[in-house]
ChimeraX commands (.cxc) that place a marker at each C-alpha (Angstrom):
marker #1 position -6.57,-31.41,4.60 radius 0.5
marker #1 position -3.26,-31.69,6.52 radius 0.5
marker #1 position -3.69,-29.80,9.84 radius 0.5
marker #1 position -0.55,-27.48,10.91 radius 0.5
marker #1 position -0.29,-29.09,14.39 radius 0.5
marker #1 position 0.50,-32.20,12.37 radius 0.5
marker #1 position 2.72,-30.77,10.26 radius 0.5
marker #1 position 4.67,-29.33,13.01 radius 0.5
marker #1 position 4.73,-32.32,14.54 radius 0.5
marker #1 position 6.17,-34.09,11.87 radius 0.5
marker #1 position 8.72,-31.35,11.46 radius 0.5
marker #1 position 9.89,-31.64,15.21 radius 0.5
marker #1 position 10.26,-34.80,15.26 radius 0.5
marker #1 position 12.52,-34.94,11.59 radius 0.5
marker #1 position 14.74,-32.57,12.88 radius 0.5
marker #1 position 14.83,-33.54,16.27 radius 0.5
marker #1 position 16.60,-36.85,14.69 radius 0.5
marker #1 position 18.78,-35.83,11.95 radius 0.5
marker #1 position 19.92,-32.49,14.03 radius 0.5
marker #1 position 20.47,-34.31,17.31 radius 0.5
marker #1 position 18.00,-32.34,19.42 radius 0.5
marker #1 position 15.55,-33.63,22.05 radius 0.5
marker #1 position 12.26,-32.86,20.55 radius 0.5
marker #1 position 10.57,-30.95,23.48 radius 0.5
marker #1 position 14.09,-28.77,23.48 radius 0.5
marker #1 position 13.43,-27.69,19.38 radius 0.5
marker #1 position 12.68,-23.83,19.13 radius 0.5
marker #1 position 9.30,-23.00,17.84 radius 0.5
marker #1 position 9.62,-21.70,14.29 radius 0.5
marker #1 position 8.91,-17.89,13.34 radius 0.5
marker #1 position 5.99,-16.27,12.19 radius 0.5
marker #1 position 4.04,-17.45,9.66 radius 0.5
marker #1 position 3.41,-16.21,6.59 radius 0.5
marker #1 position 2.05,-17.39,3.18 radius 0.5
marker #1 position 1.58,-20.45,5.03 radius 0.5
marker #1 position 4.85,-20.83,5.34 radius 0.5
marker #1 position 7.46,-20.91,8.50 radius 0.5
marker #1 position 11.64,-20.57,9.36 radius 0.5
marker #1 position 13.00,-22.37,11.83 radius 0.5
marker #1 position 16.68,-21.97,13.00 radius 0.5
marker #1 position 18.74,-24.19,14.83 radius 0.5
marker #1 position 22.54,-23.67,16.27 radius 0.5
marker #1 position 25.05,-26.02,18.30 radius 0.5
marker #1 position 28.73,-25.98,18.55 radius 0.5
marker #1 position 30.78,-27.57,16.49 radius 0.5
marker #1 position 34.58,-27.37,17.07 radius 0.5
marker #1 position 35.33,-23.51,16.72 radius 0.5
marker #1 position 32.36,-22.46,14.88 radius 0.5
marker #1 position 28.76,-23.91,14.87 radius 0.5
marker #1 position 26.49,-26.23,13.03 radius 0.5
marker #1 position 23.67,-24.45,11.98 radius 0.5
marker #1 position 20.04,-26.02,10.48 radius 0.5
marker #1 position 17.47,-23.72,9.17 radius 0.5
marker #1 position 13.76,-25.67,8.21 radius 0.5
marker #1 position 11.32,-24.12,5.12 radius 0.5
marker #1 position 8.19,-25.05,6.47 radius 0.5
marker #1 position 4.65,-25.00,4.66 radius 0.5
marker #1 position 1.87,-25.35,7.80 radius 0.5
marker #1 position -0.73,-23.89,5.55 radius 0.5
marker #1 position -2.33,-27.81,4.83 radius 0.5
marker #1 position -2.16,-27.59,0.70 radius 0.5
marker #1 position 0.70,-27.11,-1.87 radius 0.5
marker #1 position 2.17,-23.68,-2.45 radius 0.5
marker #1 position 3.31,-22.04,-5.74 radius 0.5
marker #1 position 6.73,-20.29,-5.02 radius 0.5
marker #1 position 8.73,-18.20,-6.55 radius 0.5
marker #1 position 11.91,-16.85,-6.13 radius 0.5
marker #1 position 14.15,-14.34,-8.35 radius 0.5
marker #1 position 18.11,-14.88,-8.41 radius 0.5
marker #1 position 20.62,-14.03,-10.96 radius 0.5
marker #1 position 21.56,-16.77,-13.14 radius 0.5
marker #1 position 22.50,-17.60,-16.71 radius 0.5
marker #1 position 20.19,-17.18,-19.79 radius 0.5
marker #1 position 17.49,-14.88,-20.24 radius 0.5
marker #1 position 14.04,-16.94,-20.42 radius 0.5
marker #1 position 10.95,-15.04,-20.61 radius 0.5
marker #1 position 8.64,-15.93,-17.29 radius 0.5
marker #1 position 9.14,-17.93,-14.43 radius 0.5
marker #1 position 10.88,-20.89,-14.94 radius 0.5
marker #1 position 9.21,-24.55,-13.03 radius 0.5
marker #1 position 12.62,-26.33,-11.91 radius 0.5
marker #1 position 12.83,-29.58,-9.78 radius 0.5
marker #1 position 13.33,-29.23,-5.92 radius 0.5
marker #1 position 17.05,-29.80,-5.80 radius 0.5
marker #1 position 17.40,-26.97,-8.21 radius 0.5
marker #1 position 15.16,-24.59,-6.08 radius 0.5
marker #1 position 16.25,-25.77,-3.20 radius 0.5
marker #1 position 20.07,-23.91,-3.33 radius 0.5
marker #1 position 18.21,-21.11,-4.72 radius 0.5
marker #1 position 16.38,-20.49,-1.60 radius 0.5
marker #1 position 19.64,-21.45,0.36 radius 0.5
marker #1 position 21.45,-18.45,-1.34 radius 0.5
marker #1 position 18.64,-15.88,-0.79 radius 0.5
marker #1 position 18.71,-16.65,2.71 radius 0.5
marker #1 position 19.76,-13.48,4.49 radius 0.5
marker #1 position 21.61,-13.16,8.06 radius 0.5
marker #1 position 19.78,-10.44,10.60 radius 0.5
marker #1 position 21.75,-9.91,14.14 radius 0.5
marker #1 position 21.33,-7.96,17.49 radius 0.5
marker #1 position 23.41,-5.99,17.34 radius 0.5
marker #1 position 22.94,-5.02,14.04 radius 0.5
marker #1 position 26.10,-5.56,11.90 radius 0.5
marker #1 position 27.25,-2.99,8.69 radius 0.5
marker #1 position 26.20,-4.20,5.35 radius 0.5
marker #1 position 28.93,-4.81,2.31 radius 0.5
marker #1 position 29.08,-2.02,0.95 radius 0.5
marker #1 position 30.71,-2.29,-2.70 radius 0.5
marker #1 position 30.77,-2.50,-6.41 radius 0.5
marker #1 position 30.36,-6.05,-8.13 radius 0.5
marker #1 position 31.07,-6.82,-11.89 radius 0.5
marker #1 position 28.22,-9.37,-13.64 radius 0.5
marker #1 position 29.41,-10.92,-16.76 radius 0.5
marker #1 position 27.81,-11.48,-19.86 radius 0.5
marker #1 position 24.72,-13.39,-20.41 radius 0.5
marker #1 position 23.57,-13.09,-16.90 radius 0.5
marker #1 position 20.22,-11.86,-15.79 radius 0.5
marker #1 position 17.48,-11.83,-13.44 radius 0.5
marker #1 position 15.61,-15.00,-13.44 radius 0.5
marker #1 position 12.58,-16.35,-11.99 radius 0.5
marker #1 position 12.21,-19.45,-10.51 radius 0.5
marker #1 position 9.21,-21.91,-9.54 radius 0.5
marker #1 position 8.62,-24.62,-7.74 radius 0.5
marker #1 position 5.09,-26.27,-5.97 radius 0.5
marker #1 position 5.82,-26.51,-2.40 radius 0.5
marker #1 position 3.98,-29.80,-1.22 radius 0.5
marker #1 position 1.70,-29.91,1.94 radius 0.5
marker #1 position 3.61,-30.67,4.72 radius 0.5
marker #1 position 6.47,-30.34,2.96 radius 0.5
marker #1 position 9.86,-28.83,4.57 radius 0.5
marker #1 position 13.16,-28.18,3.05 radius 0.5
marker #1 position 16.27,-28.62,5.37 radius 0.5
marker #1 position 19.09,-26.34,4.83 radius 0.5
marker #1 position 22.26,-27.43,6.71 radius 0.5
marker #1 position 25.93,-25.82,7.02 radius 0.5
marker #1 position 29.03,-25.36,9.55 radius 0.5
marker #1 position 30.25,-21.64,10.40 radius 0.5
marker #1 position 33.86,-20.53,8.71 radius 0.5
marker #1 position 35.44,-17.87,9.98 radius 0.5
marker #1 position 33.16,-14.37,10.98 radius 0.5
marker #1 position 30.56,-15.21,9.08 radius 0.5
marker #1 position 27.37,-16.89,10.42 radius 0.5
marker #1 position 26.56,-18.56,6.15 radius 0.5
marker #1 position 28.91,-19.26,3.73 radius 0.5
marker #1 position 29.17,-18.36,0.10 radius 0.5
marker #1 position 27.69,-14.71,-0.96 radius 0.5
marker #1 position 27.91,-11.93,0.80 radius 0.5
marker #1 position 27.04,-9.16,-2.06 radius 0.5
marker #1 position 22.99,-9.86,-3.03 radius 0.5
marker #1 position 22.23,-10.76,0.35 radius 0.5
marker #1 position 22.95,-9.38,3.84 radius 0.5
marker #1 position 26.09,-11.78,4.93 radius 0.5
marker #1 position 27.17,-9.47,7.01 radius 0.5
marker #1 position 31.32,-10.16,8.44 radius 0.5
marker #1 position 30.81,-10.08,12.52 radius 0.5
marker #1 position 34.49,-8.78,13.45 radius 0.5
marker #1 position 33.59,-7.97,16.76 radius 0.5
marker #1 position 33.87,-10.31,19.34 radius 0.5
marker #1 position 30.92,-11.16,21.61 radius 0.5
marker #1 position 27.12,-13.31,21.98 radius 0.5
marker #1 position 24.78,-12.01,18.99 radius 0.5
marker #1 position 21.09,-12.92,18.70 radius 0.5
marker #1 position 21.06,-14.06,15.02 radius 0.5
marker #1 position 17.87,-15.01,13.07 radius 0.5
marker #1 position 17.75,-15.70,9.02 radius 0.5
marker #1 position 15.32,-14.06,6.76 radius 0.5
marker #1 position 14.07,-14.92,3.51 radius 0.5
marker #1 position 11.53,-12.83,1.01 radius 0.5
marker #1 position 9.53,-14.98,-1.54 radius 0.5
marker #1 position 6.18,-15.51,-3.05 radius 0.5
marker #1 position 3.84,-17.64,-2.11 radius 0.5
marker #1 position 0.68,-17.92,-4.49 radius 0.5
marker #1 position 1.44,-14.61,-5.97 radius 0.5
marker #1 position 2.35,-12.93,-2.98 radius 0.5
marker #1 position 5.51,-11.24,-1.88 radius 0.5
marker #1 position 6.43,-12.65,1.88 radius 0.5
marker #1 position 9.00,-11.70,4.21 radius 0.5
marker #1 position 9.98,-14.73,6.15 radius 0.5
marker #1 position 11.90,-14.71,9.44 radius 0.5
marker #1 position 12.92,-17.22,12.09 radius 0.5
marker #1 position 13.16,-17.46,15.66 radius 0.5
marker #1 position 16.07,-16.46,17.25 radius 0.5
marker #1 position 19.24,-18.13,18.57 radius 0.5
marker #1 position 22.27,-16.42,20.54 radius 0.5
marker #1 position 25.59,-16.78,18.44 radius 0.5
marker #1 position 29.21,-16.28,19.83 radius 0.5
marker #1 position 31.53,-15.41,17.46 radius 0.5
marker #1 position 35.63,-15.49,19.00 radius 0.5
marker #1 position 34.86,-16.96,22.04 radius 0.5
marker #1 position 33.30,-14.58,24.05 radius 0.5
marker #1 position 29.82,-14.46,25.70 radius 0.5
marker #1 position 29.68,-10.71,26.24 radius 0.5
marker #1 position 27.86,-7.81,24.48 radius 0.5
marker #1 position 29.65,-7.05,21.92 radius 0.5
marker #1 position 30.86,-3.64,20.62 radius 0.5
marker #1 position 28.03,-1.91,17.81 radius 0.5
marker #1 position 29.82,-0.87,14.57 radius 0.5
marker #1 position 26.98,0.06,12.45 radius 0.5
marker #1 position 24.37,2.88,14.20 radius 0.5
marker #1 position 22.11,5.90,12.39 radius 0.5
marker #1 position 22.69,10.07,12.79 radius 0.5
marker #1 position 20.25,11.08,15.24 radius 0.5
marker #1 position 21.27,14.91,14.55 radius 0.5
marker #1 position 22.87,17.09,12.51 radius 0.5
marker #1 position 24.47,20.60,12.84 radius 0.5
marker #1 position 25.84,22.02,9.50 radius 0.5
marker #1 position 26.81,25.31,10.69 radius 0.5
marker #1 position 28.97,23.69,13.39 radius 0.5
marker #1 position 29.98,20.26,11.47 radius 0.5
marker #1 position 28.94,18.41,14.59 radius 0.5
marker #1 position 26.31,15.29,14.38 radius 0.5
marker #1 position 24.85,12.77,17.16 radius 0.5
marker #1 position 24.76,9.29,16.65 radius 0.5
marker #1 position 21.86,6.62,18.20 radius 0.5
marker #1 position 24.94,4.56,19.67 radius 0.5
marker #1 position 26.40,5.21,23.23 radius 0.5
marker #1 position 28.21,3.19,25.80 radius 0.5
marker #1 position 25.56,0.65,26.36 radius 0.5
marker #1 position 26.76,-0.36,23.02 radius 0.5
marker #1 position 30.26,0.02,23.86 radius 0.5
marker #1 position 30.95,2.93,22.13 radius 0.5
marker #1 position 33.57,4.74,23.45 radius 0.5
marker #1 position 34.93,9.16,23.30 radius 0.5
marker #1 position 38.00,8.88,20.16 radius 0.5
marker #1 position 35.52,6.56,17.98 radius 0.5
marker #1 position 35.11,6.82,14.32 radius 0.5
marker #1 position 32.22,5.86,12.07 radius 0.5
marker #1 position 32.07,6.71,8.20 radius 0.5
marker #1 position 29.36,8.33,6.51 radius 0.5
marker #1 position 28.56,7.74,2.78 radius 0.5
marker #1 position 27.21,10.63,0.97 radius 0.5
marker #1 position 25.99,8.44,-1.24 radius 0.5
marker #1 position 28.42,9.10,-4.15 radius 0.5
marker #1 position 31.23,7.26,-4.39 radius 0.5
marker #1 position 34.69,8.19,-3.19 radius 0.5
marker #1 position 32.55,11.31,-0.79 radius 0.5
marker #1 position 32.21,10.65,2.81 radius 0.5
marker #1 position 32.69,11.87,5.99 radius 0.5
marker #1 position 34.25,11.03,8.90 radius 0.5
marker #1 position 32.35,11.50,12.72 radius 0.5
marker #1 position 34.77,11.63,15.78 radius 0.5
marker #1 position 33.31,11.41,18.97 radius 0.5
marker #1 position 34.22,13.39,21.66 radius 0.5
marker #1 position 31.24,12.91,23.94 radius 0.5
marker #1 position 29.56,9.89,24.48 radius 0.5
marker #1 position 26.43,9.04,27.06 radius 0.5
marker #1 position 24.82,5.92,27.88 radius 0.5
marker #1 position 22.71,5.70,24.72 radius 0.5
marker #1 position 24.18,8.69,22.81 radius 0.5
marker #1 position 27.09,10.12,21.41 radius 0.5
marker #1 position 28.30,13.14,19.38 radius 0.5
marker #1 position 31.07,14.94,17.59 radius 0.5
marker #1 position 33.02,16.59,14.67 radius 0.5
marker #1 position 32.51,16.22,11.01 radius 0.5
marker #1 position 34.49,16.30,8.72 radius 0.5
marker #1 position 35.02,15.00,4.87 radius 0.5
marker #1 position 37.32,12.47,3.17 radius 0.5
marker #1 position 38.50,14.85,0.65 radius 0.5
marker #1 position 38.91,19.22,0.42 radius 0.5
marker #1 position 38.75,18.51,-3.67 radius 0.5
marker #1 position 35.76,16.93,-3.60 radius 0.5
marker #1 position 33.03,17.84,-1.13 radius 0.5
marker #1 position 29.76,16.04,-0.56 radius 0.5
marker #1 position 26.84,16.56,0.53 radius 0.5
marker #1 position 25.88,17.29,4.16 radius 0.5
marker #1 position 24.52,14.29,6.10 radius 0.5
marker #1 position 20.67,14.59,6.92 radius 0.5
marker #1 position 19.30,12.39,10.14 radius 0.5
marker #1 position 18.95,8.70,10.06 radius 0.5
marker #1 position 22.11,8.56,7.39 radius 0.5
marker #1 position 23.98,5.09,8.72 radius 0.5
marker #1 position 27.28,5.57,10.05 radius 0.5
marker #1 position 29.76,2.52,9.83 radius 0.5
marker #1 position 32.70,2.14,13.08 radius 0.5
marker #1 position 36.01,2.52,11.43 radius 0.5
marker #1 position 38.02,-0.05,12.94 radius 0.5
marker #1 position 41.73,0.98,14.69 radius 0.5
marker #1 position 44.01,-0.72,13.47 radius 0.5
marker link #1:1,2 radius 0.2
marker link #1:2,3 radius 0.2
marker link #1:3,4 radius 0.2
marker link #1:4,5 radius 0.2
marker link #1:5,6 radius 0.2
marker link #1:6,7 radius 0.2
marker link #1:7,8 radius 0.2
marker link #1:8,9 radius 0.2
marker link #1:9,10 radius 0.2
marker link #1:10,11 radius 0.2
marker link #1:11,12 radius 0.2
marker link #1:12,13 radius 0.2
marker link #1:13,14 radius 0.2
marker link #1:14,15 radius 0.2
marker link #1:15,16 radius 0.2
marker link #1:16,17 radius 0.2
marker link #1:17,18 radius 0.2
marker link #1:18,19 radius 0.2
marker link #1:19,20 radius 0.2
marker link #1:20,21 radius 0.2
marker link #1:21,22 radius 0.2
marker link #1:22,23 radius 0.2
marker link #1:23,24 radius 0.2
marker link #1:24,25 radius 0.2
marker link #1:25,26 radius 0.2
marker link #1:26,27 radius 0.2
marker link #1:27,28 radius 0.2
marker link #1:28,29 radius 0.2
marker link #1:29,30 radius 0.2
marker link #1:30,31 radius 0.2
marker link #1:31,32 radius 0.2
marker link #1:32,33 radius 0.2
marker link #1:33,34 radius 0.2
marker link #1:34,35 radius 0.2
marker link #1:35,36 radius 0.2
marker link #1:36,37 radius 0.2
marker link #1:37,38 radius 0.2
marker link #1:38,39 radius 0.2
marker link #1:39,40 radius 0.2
marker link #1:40,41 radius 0.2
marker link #1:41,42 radius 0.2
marker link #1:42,43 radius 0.2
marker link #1:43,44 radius 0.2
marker link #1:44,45 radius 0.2
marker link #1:45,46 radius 0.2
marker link #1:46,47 radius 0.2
marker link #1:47,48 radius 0.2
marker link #1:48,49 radius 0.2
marker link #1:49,50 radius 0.2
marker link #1:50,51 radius 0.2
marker link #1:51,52 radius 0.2
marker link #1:52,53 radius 0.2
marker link #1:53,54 radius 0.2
marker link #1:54,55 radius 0.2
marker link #1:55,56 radius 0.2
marker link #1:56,57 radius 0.2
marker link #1:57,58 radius 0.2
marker link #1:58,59 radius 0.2
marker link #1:59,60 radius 0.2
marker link #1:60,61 radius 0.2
marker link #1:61,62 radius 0.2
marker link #1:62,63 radius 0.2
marker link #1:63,64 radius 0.2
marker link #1:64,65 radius 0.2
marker link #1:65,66 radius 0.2
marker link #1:66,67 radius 0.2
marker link #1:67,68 radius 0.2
marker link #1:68,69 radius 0.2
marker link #1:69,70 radius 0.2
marker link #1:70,71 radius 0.2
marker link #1:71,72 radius 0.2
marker link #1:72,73 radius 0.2
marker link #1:73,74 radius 0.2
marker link #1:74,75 radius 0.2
marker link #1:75,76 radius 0.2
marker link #1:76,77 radius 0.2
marker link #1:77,78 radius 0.2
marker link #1:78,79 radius 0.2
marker link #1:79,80 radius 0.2
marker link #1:80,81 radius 0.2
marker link #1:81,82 radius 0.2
marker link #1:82,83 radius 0.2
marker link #1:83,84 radius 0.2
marker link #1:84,85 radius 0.2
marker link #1:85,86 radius 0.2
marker link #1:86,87 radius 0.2
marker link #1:87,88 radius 0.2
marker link #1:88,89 radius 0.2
marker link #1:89,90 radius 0.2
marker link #1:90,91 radius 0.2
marker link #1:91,92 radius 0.2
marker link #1:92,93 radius 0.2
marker link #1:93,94 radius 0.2
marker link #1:94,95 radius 0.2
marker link #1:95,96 radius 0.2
marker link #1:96,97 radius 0.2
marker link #1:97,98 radius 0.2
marker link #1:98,99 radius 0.2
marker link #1:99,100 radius 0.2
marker link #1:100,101 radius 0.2
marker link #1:101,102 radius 0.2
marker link #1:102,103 radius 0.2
marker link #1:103,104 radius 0.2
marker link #1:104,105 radius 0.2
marker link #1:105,106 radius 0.2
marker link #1:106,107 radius 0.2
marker link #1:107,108 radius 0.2
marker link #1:108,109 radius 0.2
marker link #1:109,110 radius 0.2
marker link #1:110,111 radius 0.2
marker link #1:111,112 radius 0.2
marker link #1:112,113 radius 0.2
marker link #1:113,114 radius 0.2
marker link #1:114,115 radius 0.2
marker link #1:115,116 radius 0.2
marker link #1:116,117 radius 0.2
marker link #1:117,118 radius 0.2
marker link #1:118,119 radius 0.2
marker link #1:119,120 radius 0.2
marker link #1:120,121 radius 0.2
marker link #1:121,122 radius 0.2
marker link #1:122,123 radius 0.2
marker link #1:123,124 radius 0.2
marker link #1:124,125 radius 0.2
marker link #1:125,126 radius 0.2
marker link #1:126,127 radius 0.2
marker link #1:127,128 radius 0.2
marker link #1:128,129 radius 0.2
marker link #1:129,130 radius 0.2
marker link #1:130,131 radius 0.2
marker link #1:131,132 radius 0.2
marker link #1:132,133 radius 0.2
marker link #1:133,134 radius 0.2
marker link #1:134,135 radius 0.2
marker link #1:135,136 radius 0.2
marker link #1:136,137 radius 0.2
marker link #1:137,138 radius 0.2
marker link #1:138,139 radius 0.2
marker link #1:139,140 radius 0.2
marker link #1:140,141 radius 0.2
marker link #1:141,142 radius 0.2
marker link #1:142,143 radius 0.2
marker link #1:143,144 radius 0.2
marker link #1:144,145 radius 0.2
marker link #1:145,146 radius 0.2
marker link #1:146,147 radius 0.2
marker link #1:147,148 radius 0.2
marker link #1:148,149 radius 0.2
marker link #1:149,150 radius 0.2
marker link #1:150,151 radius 0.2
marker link #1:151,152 radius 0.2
marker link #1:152,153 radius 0.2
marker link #1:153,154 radius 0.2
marker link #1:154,155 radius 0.2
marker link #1:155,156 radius 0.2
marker link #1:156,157 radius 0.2
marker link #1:157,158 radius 0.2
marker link #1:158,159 radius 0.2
marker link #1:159,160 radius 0.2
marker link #1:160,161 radius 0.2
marker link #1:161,162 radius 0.2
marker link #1:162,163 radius 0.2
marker link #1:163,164 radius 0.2
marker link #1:164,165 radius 0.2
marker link #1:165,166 radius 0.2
marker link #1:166,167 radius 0.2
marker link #1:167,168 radius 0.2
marker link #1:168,169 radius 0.2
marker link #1:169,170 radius 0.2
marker link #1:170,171 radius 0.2
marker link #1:171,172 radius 0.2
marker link #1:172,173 radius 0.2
marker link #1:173,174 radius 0.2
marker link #1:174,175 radius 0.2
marker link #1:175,176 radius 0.2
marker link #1:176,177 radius 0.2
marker link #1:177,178 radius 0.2
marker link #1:178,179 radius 0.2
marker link #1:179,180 radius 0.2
marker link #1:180,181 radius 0.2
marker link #1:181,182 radius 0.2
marker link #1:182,183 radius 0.2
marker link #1:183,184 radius 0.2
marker link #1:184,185 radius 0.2
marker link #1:185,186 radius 0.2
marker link #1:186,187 radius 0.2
marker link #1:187,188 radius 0.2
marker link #1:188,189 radius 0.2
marker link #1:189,190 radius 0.2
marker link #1:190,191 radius 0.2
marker link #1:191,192 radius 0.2
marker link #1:192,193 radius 0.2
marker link #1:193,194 radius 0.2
marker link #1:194,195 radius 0.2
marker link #1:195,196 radius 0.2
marker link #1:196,197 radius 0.2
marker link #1:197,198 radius 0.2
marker link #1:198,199 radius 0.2
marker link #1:199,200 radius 0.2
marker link #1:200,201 radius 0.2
marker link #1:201,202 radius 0.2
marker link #1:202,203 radius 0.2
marker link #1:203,204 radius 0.2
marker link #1:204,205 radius 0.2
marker link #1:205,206 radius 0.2
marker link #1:206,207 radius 0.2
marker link #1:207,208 radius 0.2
marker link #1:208,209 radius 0.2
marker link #1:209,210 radius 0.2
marker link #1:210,211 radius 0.2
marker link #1:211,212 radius 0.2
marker link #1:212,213 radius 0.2
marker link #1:213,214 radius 0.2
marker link #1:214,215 radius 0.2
marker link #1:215,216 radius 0.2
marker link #1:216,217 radius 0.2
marker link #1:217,218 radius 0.2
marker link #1:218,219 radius 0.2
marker link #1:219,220 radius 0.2
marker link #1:220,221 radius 0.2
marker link #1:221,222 radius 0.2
marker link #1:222,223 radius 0.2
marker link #1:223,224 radius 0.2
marker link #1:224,225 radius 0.2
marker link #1:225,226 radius 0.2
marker link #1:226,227 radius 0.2
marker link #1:227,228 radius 0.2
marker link #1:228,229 radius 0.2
marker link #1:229,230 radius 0.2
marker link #1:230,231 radius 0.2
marker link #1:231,232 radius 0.2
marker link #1:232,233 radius 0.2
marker link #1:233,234 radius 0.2
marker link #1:234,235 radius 0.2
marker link #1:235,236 radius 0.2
marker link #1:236,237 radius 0.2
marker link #1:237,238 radius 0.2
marker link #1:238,239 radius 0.2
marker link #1:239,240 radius 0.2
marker link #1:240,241 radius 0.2
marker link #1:241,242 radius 0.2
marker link #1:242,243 radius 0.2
marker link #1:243,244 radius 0.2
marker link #1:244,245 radius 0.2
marker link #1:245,246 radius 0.2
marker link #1:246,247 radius 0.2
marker link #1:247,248 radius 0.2
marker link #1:248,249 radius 0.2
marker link #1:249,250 radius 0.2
marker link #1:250,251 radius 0.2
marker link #1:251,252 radius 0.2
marker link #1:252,253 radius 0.2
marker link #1:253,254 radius 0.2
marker link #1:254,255 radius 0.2
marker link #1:255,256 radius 0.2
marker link #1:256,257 radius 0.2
marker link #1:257,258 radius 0.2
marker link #1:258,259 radius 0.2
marker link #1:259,260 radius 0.2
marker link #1:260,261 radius 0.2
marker link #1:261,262 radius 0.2
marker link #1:262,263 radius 0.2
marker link #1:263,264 radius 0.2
marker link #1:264,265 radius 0.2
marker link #1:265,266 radius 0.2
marker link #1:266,267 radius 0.2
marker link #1:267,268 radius 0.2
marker link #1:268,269 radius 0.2
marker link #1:269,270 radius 0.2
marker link #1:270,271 radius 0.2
marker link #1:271,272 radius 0.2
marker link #1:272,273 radius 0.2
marker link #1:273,274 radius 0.2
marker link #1:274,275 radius 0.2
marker link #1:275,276 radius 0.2
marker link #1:276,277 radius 0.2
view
């Protein structure tokens, strides 16, 4: 049996060649789970970043995984596919997860026809490690989608501590995977940056006033605006701050639209910044 120190090992030194890192200066990977481990690695690269994220298995024997994405046809089970194949399926499940945490797309998507849920498999070798590679574009930290997964756009300036997460089964078990962590600066600037995406601490429906979990530690500021989904579309509300502390902040409500009132917002109900423009 393989031991996971050799493994590891192995790893390190693989990426410490193709990635251009010292080996002794390589993060350690994230928690383990399912025998398996995400490791993520960043360097600049003009005006974005090159970024390297390693599927490890340290568990010292092969691994049956599985992973659902949508594709086309509709096959009956899970369907055994060769590792090139798998391999940009797990590349596009791949979610983003920052500090400060950034506000999901939030949207409708059309599907056409003769697409479906499908499962895919694939026997993940002992030792064995996939290397996903890519350059940053723009505000996002991985290209292509941004609707099944959490892409999320970072708009505001400043250093975020980004890690990528990926859930997948591993010998019949569901897994959430996540990396170790690696600071991020998206347009150029090293400083906290500004929180656009917090949760309703309070609510006061006889007064329309609410309190938000954001203050100015987060750079929230009195004259802000965050949007509240009600949940159906088209019916929101709209929270203007008026006072604002070092962790917390509160203010008015009020909805989007007299015609077509919804619901009043209950505690922990996110609240998105609405950007001035």
């Amino acid at each position: 049996m393989i031991s996971r120190n050799v493994v590891l090992l192995a790893g390190l030194l693989e990426a410490s060649i193709s990635f251009g890192f010292a080996a002794q200066r390589l993060p350690e990977p994230g928690p383990e789970a399912g025998g398996l481990r995400l490791r993520l690695q960043v360097a600049p690269e003009g005006e974005g970043h090159e970024v390297r994220v390693d599927l490890l298995n340290v568990s010292g024997k092969p691994i049956a995984l599985k992973l659902q994405s949508l594709g086309a046809g509709r096959p009956p089970g899970g369907v055994a596919v060769d590792r090139e194949v798998f391999f940009n399926v797990v590349k596009d499940k791949m979610g983003v997860e920052s500090d400060p945490a950034v506000a999901p797309y939030v949207g409708q998507i059309g599907i056409g026809s003769g697409v479906s849920l499908l499962t895919y498999a694939h026997t993940f070798d002992a030792g064995g490690s996939f290397a996903f590679r890519w350059k940053t574009a723009g505000r996002r930290f991985k290209p292509g989608d941004f609707f099944l997964t959490h892409n999320p756009e970072f708009i505001e300036d400043g250093l975020y501590s980004i890690r990528v997460s990926l859930t997948i089964e591993a010998d019949g078990q569901s897994v959430l995977l996540r990396s170790n962590e690696q600071l991020v600066s998206f347009g150029g600037s090293r400083e906290v940056p500004k929180s656009n995406h917090g949760s309703l601490a309070w609510v006061n429906e006889k007064e329309n006033t609410a309190g938000l979990n954001l203050g100015t530690h987060q750079k929230i500021a009195k004259g802000d605006r965050f949007l509240i989904r009600s949940g159906t579309i088209g019916r929101t509300w709209t929270l203007t701050l008026t006072n604002v502390t070092p962790q917390r902040s509160s203010g008015w409500l009020k909805y989007s639209r007299e015609s077509a009132t919804p619901f009043f917002p209950k505690p922990g109900r996110k609240a998105t910044l609405i950007r001035k423009k």
